[in-house]
N, C-alpha and C positions, 0 to 999 in steps of 0.2 A: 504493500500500500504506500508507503513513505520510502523512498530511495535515498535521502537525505535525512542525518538524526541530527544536524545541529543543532534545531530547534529543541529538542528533545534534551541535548545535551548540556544546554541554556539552563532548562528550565530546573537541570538536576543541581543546579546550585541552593535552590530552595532545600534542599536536603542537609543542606551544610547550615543553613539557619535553626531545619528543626533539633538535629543536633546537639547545634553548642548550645542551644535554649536546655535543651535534656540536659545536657552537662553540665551548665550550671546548676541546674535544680538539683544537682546531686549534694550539693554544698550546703543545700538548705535540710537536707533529710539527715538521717543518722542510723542508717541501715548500719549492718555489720561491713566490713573491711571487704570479705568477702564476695560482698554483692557490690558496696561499692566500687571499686579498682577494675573490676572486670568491665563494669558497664560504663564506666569512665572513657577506660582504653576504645571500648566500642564506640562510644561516642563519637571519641578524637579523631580518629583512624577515618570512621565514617564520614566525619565533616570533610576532613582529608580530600577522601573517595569523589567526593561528591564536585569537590573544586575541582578535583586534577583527574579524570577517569581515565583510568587505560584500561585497553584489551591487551592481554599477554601475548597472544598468538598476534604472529608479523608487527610485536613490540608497537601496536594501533594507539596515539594518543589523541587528545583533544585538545591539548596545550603545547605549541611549541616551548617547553620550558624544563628546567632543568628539575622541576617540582614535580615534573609528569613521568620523570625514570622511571621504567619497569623495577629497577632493582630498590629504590627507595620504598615504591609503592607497595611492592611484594612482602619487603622487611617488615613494612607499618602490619600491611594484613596480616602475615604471620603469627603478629603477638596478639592481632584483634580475635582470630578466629580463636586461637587457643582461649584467650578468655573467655569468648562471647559461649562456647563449647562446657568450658568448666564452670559459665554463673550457670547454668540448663543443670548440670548437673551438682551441682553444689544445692541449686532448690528442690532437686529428685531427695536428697538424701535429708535437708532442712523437713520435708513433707512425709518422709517415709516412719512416721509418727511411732509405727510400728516395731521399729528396727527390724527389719530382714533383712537379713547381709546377704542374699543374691539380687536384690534389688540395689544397695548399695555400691556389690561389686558393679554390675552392667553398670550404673551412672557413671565409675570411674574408666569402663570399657569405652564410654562414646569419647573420654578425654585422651586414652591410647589409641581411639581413630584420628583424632582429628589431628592429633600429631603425625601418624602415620600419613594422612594426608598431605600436611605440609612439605612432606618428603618427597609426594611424588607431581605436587606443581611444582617445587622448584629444579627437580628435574625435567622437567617441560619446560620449565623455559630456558634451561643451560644447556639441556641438549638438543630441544627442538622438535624430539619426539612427541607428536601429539596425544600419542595412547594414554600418557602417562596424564593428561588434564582428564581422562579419560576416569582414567582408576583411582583421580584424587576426587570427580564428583561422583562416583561409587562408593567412595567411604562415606561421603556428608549421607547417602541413603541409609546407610548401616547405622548411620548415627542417628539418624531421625525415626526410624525403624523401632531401635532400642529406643530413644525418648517418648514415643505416641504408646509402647506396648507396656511400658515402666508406666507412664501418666495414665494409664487404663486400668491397670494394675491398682494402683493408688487409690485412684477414683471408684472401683468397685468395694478396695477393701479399709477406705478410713472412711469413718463414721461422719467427722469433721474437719476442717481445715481453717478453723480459728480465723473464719476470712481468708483466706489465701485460694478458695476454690477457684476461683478466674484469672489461676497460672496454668492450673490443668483444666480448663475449659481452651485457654490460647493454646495450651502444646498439644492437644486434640485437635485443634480447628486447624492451626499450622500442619501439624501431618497427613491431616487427611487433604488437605490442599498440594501441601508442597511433593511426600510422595510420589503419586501419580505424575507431579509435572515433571522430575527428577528424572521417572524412566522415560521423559519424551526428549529429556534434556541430553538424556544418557543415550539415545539414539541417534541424534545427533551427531555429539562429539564422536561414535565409535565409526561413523559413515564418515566423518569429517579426516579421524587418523586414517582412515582405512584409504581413502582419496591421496593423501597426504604418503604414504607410502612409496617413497622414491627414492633415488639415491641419495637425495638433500637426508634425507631422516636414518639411512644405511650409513654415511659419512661420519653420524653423530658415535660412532661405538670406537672412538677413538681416547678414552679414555679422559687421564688428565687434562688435556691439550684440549680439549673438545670443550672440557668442563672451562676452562679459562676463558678460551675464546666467548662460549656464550655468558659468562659472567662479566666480560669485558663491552658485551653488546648488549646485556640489561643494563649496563649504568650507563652507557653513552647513546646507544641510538634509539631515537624516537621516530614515529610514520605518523606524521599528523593527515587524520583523514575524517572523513565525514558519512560518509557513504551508510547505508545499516548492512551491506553485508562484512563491512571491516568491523562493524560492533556487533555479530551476531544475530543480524534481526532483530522480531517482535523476542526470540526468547533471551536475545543479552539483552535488550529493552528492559524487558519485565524484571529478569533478575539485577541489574543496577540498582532501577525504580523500588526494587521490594526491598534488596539484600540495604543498600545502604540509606536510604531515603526515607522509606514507607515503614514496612512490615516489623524490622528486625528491632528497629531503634523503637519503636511505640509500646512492642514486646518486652523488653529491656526497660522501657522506664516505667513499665506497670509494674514490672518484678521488685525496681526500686523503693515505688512507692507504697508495694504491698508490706516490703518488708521492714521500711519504715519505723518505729517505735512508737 
């Protein structure tokens, strides 16, 4: 429909507003360290997101600017995801009123995916290999999987939740959303590597050398482009607009204000 997202890409600055609004208000609550710090980082990172967006694959920005490195931008997300992953599971374990430690273990399993994740974008983008963006939105499904079957879990077996019920109303309503768009996401990228399969991608099994070189061209080269198939389409559309703007941040600061005092 839209061949051009600059408009689109405009507009995702307003995300960078609702943000640092969220991030302050965290100054005004006095949740525990735990909820706050994480959702902090999510904040910042995501205001971040919102100013300077890139696409990792063909190193795609919206900023001719040095603000807009893939490697800077990777870094920020790195420490965002791992929080935004462990506040999810940090209010699994605050809610599991019960103490069941197999409930407990899975909340810290989504936190050894999402790590595990981290691992294999940033080998997408040092070596180029697509598959590997491939197998890292494969884990966020594992992780969300575990979160909706834990908050089900929860929801059938505590009685009450001292107000806190409409964290596990969101991570029910988020997984049964986000799931299903995950395996369309995930067909995608697998048609996308599988396209992408050339001698560009056979070149990358060169080891250390390989890994420099693309560590060398996440911090220095930028593709400023506009187009929506350099941003993915409607579904890198949807996931910028949700992951940094909309969805994730509004998520995050209910969790803040539920936890509150």
């Amino acid at each position: 429909m839209f061949k051009d997202f600059k408009i689109f890409l405009w507009l995702l600055k307003f995300g960078a507003l609702v943000n640092i609004y969220f991030f302050v208000k965290t100054y005004q609550t006095d949740s525990p360290a735990h909820i706050l710090i994480p959702a902090q980082i999510l904040f910042a990172v995501s205001a971040y997101r919102c100013l300077f967006p890139v696409q990792y694959k063909d190193n795609v920005v919206f900023h001719d600017s040095l603000f807009s490195s893939i490697f800077i931008t990777r870094l920020l997300a790195t420490f965002s995801e791992v929080a935004y992953i462990y506040l999810l599971s940090y209010v699994i374990r605050l809610l599991n009123f019960n103490h069941i430690e197999w409930v407990n273990l899975l909340s810290w399993l989504m936190v050894f995916q999402v790590v595990i994740s981290q691992y294999f974008v940033w080998n997408a983008i040092l070596t180029e290999r697509l598959i590997y963006f491939f197998y890292e939105e494969l884990g966020w499904v594992i992780i969300f999987i575990i979160n909706t079957i834990l908050n089900t879990f929860l929801y059938f077996t505590v009685g009450s939740f001292n107000g806190a019920e409409v964290l596990i109303y969101l991570s029910l309503l988020f997984g049964g959303i986000y799931v299903p768009w995950q395996f369309v996401h995930l067909r995608f990228l697998f048609l996308d590597a599988m396209e992408n399969l050339s001698k560009n991608e056979l070149e990358t099994n060169m080891g250390w050398r390989r890994l420099k070189a693309g560590l060398k061209q996440s911090i220095v080269v930028i593709n400023p482009r506009y187009d929506s198939k350099a941003w993915g389409g409607f579904i890198g559309l949807t996931w910028m607009f949700s992951y940094w703007a909309i969805l994730i941040p509004l998520w995050v600061n209910q969790i803040v204000a539920v936890f509150s005092r």
